[in-house]
PDB file of N, CA, C and O in Angstrom, chain B, residues numbered from 101:
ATOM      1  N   UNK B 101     -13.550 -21.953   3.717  1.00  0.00           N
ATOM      2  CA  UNK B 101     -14.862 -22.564   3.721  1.00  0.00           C
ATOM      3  C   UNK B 101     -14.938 -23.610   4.805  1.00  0.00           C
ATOM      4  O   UNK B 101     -13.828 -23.974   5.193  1.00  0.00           O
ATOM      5  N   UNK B 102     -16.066 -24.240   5.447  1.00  0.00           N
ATOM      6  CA  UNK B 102     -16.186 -25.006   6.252  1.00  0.00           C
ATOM      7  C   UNK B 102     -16.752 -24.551   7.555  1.00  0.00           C
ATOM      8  O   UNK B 102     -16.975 -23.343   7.632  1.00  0.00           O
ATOM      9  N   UNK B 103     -17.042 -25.334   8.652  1.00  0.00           N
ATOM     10  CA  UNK B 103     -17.696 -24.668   9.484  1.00  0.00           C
ATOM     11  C   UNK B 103     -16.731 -24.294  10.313  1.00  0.00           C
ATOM     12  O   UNK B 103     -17.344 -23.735  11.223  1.00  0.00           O
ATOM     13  N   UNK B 104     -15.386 -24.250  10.607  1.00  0.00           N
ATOM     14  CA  UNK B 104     -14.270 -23.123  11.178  1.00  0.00           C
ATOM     15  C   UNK B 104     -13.291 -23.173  10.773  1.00  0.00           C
ATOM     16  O   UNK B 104     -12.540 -24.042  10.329  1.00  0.00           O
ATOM     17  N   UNK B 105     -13.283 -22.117  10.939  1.00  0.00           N
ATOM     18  CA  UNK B 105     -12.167 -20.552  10.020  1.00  0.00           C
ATOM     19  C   UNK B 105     -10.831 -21.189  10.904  1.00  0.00           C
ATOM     20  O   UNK B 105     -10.582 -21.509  12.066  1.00  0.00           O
ATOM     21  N   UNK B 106     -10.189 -21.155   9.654  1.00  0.00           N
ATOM     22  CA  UNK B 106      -8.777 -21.260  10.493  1.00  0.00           C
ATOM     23  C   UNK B 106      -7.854 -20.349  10.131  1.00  0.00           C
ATOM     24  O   UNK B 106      -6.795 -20.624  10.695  1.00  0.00           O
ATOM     25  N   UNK B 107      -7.750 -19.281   9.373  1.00  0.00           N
ATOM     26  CA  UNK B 107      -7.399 -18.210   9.048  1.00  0.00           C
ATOM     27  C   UNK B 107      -8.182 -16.668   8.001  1.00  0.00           C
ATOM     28  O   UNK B 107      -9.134 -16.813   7.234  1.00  0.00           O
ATOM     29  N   UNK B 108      -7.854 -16.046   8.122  1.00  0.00           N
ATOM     30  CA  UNK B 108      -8.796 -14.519   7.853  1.00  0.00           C
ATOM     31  C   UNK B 108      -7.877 -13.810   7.217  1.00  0.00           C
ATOM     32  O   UNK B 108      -7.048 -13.231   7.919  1.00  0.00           O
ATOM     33  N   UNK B 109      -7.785 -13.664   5.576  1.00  0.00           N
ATOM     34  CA  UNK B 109      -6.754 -12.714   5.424  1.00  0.00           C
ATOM     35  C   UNK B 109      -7.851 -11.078   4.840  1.00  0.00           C
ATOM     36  O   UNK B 109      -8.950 -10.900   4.315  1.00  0.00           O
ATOM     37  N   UNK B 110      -6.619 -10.145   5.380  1.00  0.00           N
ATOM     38  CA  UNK B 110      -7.604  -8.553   5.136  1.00  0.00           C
ATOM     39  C   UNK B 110      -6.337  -7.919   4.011  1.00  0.00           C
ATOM     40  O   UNK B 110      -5.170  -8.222   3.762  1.00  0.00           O
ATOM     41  N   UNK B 111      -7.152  -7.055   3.606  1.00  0.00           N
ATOM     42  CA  UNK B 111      -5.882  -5.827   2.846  1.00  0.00           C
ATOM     43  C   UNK B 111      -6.408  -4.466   3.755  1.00  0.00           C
ATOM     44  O   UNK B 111      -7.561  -4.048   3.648  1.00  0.00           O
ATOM     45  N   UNK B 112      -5.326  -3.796   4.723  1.00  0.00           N
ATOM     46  CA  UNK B 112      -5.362  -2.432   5.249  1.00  0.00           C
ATOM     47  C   UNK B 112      -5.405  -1.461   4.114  1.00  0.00           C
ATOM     48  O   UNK B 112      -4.442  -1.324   3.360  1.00  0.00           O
ATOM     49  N   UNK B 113      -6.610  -0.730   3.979  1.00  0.00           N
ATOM     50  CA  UNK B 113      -5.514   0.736   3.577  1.00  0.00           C
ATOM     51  C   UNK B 113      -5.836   1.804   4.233  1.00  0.00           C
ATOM     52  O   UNK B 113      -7.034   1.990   4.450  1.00  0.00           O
ATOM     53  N   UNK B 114      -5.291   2.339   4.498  1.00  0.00           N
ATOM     54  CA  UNK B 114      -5.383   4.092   5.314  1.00  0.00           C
ATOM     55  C   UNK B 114      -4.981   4.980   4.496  1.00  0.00           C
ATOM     56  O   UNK B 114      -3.891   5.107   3.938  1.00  0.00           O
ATOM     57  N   UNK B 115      -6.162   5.753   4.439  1.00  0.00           N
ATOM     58  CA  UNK B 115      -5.708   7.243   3.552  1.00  0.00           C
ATOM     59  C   UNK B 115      -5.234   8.235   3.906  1.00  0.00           C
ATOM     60  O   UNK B 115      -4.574   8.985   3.187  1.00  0.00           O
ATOM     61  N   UNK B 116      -5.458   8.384   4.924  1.00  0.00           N
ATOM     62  CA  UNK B 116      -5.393   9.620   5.718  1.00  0.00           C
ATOM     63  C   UNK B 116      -5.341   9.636   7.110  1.00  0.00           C
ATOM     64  O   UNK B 116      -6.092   8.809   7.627  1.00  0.00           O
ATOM     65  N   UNK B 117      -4.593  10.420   7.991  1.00  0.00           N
ATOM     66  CA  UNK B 117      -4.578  10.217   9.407  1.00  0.00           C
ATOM     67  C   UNK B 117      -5.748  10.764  10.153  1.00  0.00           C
ATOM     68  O   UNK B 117      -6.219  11.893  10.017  1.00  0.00           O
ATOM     69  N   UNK B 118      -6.238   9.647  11.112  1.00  0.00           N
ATOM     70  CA  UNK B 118      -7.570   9.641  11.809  1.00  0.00           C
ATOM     71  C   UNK B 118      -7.589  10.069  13.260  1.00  0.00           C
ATOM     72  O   UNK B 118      -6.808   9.482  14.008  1.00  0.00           O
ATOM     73  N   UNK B 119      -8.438  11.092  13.809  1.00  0.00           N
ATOM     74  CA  UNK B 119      -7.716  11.481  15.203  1.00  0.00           C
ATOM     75  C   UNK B 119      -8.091  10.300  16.136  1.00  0.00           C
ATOM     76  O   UNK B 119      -8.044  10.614  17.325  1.00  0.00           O
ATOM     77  N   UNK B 120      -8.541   8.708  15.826  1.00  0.00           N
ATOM     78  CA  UNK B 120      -8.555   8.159  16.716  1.00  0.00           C
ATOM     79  C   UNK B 120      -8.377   6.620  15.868  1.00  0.00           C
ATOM     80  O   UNK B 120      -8.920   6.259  14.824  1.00  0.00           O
ATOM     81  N   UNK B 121      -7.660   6.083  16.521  1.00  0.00           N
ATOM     82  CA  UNK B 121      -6.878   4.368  16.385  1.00  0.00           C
ATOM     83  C   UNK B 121      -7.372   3.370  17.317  1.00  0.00           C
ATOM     84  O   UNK B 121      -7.143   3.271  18.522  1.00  0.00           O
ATOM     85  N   UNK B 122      -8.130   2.603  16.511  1.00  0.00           N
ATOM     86  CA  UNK B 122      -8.748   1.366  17.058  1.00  0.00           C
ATOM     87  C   UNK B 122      -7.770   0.669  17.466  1.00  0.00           C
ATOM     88  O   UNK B 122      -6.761   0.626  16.761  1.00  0.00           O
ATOM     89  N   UNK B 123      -7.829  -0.181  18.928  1.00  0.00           N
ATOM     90  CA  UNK B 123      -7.089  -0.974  19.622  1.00  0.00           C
ATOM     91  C   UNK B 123      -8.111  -2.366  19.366  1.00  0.00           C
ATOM     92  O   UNK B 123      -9.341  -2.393  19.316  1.00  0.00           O
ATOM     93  N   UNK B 124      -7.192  -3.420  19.235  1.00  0.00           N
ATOM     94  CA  UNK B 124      -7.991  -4.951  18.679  1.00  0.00           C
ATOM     95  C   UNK B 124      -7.751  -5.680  19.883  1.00  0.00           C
ATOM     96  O   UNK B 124      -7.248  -5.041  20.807  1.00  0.00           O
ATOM     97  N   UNK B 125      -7.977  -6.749  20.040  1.00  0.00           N
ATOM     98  CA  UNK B 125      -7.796  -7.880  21.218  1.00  0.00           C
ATOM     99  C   UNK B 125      -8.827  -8.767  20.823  1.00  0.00           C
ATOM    100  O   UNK B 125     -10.048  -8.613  20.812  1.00  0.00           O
ATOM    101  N   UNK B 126      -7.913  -9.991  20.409  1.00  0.00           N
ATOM    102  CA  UNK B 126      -8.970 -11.373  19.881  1.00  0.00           C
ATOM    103  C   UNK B 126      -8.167 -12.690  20.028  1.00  0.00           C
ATOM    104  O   UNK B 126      -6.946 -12.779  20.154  1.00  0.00           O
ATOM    105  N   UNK B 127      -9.060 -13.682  19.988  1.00  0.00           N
ATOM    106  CA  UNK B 127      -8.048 -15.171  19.863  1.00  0.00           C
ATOM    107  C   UNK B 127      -7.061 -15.231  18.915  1.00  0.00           C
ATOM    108  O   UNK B 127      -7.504 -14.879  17.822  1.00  0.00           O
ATOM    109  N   UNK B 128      -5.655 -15.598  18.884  1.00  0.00           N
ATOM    110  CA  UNK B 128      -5.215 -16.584  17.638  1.00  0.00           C
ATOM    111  C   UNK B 128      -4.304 -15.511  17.973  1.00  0.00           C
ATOM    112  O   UNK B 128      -4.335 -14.685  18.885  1.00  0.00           O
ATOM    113  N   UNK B 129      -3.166 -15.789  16.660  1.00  0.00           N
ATOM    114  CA  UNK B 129      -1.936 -14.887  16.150  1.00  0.00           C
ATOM    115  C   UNK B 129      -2.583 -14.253  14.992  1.00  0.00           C
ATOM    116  O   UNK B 129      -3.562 -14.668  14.371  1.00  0.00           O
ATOM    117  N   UNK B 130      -1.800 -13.045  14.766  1.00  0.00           N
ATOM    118  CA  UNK B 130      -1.971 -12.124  13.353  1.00  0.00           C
ATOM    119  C   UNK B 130      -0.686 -12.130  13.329  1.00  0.00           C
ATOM    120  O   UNK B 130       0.174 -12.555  14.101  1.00  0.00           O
ATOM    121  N   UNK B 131      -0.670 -11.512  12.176  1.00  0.00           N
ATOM    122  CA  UNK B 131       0.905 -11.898  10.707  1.00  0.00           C
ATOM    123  C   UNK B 131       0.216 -10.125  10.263  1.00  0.00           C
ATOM    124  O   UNK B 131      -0.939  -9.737  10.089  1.00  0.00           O
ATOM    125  N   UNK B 132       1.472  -9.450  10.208  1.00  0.00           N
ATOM    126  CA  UNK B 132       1.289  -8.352   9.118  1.00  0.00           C
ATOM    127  C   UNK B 132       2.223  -8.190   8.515  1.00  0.00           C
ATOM    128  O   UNK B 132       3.305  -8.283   9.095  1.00  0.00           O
ATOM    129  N   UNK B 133       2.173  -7.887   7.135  1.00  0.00           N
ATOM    130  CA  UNK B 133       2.980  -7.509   5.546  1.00  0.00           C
ATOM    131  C   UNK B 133       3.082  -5.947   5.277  1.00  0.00           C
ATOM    132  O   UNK B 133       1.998  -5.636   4.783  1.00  0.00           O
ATOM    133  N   UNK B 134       3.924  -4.775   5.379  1.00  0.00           N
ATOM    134  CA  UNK B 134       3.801  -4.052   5.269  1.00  0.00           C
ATOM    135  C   UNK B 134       3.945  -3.580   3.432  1.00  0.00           C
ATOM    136  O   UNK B 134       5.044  -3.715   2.893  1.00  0.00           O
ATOM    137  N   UNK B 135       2.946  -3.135   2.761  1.00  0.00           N
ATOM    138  CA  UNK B 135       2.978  -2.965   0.939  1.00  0.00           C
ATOM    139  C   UNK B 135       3.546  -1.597   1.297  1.00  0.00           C
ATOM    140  O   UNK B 135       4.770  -1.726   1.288  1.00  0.00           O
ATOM    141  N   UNK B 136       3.228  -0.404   1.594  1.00  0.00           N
ATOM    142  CA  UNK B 136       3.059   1.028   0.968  1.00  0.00           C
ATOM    143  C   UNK B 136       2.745   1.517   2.499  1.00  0.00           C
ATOM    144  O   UNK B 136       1.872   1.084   3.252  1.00  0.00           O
ATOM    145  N   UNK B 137       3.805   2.645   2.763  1.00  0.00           N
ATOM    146  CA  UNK B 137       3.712   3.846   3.883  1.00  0.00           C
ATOM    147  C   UNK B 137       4.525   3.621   5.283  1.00  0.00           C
ATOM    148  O   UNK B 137       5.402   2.759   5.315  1.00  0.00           O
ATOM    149  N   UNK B 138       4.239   4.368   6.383  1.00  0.00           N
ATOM    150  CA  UNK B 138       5.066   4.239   7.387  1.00  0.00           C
ATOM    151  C   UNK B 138       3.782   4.159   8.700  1.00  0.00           C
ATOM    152  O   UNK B 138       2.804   4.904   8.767  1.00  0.00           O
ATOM    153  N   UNK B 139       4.153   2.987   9.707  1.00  0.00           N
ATOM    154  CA  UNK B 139       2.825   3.352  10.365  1.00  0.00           C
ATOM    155  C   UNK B 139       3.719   3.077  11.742  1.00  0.00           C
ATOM    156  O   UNK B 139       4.426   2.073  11.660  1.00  0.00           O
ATOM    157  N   UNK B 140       3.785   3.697  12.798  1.00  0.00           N
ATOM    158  CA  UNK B 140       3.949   3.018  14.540  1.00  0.00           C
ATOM    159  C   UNK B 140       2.841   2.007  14.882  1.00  0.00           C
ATOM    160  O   UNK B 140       1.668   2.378  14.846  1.00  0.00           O
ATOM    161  N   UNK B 141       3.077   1.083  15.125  1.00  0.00           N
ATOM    162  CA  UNK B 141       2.353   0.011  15.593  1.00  0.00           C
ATOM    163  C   UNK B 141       2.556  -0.454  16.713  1.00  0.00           C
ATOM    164  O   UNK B 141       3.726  -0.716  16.994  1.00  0.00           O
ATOM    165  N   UNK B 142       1.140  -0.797  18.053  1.00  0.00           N
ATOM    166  CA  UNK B 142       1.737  -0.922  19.300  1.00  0.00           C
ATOM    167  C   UNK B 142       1.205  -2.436  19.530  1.00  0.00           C
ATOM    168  O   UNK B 142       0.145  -2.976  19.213  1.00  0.00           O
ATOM    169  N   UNK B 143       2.167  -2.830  20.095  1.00  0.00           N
ATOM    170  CA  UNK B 143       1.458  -4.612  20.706  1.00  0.00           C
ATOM    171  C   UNK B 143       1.806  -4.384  22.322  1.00  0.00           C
ATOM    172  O   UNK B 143       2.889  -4.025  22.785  1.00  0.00           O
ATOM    173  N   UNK B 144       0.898  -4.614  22.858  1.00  0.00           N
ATOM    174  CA  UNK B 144       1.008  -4.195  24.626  1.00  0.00           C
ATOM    175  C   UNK B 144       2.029  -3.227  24.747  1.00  0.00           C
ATOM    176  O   UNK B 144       1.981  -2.147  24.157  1.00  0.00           O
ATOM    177  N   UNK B 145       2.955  -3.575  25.494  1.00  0.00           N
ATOM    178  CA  UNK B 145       3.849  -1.994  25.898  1.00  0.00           C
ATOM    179  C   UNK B 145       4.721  -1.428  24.951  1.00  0.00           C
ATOM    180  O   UNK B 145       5.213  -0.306  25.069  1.00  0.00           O
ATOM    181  N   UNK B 146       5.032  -2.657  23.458  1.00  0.00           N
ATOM    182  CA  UNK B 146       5.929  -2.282  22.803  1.00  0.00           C
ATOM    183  C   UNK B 146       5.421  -1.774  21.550  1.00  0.00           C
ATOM    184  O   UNK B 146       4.324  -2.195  21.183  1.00  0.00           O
ATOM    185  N   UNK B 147       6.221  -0.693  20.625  1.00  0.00           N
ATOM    186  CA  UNK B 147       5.913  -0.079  19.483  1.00  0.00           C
ATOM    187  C   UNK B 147       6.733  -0.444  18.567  1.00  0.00           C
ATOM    188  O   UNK B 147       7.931  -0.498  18.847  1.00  0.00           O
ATOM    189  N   UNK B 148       6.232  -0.811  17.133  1.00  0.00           N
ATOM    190  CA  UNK B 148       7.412  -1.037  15.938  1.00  0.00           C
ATOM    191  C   UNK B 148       7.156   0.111  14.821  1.00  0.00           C
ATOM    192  O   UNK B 148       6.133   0.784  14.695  1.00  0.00           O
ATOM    193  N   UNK B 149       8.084   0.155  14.207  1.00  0.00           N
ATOM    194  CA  UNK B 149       8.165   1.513  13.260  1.00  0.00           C
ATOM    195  C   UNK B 149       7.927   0.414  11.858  1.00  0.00           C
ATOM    196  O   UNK B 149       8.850  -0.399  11.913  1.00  0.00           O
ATOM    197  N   UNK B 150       7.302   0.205  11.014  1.00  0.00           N
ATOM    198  CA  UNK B 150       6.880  -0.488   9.832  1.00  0.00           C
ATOM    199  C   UNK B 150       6.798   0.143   8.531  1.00  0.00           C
ATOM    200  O   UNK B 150       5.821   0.673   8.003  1.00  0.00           O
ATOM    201  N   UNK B 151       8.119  -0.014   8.046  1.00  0.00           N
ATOM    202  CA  UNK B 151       7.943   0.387   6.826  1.00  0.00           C
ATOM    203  C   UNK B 151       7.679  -0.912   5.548  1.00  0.00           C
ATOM    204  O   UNK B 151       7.815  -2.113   5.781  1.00  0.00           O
ATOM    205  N   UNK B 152       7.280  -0.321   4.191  1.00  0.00           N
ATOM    206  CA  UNK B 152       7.126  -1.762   3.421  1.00  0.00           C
ATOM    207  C   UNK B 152       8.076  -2.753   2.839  1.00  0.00           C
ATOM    208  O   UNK B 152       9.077  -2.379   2.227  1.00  0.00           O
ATOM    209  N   UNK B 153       7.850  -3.720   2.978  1.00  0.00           N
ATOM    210  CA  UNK B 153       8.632  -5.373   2.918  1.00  0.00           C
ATOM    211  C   UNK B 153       8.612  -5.280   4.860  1.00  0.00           C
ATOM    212  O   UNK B 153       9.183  -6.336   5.130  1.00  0.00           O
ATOM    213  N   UNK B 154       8.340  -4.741   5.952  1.00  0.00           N
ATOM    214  CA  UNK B 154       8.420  -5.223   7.070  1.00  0.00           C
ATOM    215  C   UNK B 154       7.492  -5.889   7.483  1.00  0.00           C
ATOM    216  O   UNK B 154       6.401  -5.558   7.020  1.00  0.00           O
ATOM    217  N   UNK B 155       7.495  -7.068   8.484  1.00  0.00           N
ATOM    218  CA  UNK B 155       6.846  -7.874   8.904  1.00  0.00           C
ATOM    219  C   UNK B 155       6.626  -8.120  10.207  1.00  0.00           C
ATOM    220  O   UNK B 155       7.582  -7.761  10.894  1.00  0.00           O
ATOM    221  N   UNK B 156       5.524  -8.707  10.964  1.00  0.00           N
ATOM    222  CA  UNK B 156       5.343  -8.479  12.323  1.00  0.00           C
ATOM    223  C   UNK B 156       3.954  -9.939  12.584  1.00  0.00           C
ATOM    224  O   UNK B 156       2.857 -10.245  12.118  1.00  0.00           O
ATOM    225  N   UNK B 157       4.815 -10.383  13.494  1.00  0.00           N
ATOM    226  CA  UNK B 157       3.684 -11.620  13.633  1.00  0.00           C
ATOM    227  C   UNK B 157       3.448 -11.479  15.399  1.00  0.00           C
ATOM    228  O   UNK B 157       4.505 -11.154  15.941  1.00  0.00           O
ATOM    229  N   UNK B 158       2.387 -11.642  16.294  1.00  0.00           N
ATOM    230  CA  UNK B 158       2.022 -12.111  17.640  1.00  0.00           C
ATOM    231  C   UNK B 158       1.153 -12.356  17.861  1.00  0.00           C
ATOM    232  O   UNK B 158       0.153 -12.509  17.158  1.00  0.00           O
ATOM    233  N   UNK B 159       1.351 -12.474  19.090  1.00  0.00           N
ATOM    234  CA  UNK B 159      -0.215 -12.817  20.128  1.00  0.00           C
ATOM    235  C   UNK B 159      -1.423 -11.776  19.707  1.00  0.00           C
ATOM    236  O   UNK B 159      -1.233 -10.575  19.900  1.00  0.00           O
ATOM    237  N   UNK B 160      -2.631 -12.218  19.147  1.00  0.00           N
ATOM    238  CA  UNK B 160      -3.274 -11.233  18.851  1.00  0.00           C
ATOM    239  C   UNK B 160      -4.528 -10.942  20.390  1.00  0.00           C
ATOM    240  O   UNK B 160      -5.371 -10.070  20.603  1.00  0.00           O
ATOM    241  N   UNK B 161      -4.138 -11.979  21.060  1.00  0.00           N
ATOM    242  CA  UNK B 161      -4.937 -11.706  22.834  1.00  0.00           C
ATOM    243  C   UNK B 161      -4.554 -10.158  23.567  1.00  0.00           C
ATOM    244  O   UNK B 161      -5.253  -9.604  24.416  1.00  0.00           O
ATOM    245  N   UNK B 162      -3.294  -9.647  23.014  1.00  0.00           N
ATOM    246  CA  UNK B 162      -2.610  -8.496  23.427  1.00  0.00           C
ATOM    247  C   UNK B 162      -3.152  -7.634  22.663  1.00  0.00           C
ATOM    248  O   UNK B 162      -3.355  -7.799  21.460  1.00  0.00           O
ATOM    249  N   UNK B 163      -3.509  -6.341  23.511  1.00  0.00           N
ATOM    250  CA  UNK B 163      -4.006  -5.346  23.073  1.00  0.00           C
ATOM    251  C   UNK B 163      -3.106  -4.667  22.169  1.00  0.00           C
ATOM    252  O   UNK B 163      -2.106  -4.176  22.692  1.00  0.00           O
ATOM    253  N   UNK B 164      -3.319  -4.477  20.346  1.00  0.00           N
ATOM    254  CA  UNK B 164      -2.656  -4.476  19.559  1.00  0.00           C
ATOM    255  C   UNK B 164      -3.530  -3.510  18.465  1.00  0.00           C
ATOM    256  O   UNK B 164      -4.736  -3.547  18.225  1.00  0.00           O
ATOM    257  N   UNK B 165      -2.262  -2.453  17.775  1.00  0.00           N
ATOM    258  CA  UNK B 165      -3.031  -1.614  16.680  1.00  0.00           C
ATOM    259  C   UNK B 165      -2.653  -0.577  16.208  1.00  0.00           C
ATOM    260  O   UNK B 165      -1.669  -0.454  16.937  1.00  0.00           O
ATOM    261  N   UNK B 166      -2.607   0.754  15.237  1.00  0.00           N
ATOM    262  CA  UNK B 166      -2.200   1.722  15.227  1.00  0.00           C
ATOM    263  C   UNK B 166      -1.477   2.535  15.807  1.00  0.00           C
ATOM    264  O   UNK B 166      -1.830   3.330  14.936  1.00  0.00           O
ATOM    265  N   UNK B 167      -0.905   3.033  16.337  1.00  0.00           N
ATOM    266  CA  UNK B 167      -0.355   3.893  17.636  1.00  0.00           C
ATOM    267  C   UNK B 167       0.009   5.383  16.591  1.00  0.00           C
ATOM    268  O   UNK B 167      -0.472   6.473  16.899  1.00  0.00           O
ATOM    269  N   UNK B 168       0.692   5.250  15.657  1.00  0.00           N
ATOM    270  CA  UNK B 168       0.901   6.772  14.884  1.00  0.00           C
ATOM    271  C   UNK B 168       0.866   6.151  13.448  1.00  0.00           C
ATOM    272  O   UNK B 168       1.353   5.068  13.122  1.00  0.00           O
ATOM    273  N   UNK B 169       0.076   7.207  12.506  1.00  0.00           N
ATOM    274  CA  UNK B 169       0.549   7.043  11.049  1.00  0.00           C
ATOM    275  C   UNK B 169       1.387   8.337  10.462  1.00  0.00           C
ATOM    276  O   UNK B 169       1.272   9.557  10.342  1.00  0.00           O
ATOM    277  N   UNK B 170       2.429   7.121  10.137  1.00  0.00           N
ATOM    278  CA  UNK B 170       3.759   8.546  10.395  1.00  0.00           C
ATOM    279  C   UNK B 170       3.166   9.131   8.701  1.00  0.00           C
ATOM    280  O   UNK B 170       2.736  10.239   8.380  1.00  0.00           O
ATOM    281  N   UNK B 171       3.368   7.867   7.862  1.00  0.00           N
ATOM    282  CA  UNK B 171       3.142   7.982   6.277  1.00  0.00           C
ATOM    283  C   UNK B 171       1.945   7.757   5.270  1.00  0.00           C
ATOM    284  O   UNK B 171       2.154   6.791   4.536  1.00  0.00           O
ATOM    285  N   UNK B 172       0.852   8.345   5.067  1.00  0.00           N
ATOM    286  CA  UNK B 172      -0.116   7.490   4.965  1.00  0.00           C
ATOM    287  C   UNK B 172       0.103   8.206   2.992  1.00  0.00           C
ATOM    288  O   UNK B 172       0.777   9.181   2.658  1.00  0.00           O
ATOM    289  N   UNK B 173      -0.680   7.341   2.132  1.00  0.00           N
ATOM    290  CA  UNK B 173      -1.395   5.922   2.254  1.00  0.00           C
ATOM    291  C   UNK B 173      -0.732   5.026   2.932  1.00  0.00           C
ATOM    292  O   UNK B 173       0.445   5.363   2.804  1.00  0.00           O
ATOM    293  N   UNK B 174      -0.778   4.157   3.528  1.00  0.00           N
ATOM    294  CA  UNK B 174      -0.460   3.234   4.227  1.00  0.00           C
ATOM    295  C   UNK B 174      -1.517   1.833   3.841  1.00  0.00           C
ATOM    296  O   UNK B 174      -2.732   1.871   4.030  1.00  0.00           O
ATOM    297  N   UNK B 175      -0.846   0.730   3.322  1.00  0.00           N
ATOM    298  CA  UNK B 175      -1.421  -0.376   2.574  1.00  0.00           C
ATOM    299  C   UNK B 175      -0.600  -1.723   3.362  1.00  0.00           C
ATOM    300  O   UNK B 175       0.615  -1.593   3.503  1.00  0.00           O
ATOM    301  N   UNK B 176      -1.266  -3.025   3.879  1.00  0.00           N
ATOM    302  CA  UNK B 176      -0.702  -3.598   4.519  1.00  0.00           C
ATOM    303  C   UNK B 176      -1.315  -5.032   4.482  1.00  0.00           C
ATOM    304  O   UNK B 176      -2.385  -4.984   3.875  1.00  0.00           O
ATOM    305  N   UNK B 177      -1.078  -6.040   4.830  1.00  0.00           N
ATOM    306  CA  UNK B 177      -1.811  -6.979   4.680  1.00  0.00           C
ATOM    307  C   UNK B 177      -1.814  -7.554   6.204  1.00  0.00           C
ATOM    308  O   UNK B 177      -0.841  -7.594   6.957  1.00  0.00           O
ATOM    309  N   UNK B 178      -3.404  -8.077   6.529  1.00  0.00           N
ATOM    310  CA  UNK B 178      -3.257  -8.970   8.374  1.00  0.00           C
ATOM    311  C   UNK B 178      -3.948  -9.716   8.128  1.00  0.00           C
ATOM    312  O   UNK B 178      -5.096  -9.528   7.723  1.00  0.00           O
ATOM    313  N   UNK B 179      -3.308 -10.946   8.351  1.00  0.00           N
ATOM    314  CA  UNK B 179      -3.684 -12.507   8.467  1.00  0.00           C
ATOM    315  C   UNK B 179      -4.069 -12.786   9.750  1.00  0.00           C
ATOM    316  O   UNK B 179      -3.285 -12.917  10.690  1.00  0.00           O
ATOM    317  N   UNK B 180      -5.284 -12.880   9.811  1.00  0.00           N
ATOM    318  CA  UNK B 180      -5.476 -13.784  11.398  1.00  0.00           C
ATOM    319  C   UNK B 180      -5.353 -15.087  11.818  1.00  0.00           C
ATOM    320  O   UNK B 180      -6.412 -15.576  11.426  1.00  0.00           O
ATOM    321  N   UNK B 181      -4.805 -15.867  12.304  1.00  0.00           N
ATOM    322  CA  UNK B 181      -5.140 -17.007  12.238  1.00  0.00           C
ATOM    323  C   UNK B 181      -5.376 -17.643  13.668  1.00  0.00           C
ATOM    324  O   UNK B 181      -4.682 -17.493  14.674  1.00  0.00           O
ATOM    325  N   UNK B 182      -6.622 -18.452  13.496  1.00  0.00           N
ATOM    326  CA  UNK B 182      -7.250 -18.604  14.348  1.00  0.00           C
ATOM    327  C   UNK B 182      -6.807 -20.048  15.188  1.00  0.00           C
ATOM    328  O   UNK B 182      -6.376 -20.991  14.526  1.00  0.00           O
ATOM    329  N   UNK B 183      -6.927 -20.149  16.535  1.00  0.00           N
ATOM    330  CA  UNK B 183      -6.761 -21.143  17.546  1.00  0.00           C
ATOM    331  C   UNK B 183      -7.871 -22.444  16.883  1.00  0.00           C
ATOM    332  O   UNK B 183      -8.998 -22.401  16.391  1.00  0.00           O
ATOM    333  N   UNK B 184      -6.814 -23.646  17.188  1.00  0.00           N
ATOM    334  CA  UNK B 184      -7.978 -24.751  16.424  1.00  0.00           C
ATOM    335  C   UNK B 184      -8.389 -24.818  17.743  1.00  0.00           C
ATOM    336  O   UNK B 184      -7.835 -24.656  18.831  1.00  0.00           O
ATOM    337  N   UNK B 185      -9.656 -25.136  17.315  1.00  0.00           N
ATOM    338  CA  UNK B 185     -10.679 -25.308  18.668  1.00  0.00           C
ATOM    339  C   UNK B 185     -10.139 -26.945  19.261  1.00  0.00           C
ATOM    340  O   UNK B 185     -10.311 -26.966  20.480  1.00  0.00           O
ATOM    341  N   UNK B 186      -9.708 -27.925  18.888  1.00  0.00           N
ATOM    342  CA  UNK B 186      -9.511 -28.902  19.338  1.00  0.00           C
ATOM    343  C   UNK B 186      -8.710 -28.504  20.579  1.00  0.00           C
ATOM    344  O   UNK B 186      -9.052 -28.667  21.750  1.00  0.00           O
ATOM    345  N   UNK B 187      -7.377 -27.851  20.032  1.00  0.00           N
ATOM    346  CA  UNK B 187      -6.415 -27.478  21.227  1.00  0.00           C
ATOM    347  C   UNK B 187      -6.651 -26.768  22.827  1.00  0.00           C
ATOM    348  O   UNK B 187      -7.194 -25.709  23.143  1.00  0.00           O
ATOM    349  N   UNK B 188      -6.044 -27.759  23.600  1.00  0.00           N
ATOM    350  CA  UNK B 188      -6.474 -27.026  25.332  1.00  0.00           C
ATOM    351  C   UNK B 188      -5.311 -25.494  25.108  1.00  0.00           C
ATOM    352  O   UNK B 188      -4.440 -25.465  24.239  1.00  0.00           O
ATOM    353  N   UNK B 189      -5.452 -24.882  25.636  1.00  0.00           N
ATOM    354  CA  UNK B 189      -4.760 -23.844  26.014  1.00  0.00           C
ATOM    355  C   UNK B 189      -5.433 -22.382  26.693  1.00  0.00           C
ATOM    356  O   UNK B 189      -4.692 -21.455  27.020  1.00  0.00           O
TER     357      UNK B 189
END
């Protein structure tokens, strides 16, 4: 609450494999929790294999997102958290 967000939490789920994977690019870091399935995940040039209890935090400015769903359902949690506006950077 308040007039800025300083973090955004989501619950993923994927049911089924989609012939096309949204690529994200936004301010701040994201945090992901892997619950349920197997997914390839790409952050700029690199890919992680995510199974559940795995975790993955970066730059969310980097073009970042799906790359293969090896296992679906696939259930996950992404925290955004956002740049305080006070800060230069």
């Amino acid at each position: 609450q308040g007039p800025t967000k300083v973090f955004e939490p989501f619950l993923i789920t994927i049911d089924h494999e989609s012939e096309t994977f949204p690529i994200f690019e936004h301010p701040g870091t994201e945090f992901i929790y892997m619950l349920e399935g197997e997914i390839e995940y790409r952050h700029g040039q690199n890919t992680y294999v995510l199974t559940p209890g795995d975790a993955l935090t970066f730059r969310a400015d980097i073009p970042h997102g799906p790359e293969k769903l090896t296992q679906c359902p696939i259930r996950f949690l992404s925290v955004l958290m956002y740049p305080n506006p006070g800060d230069a950077g």
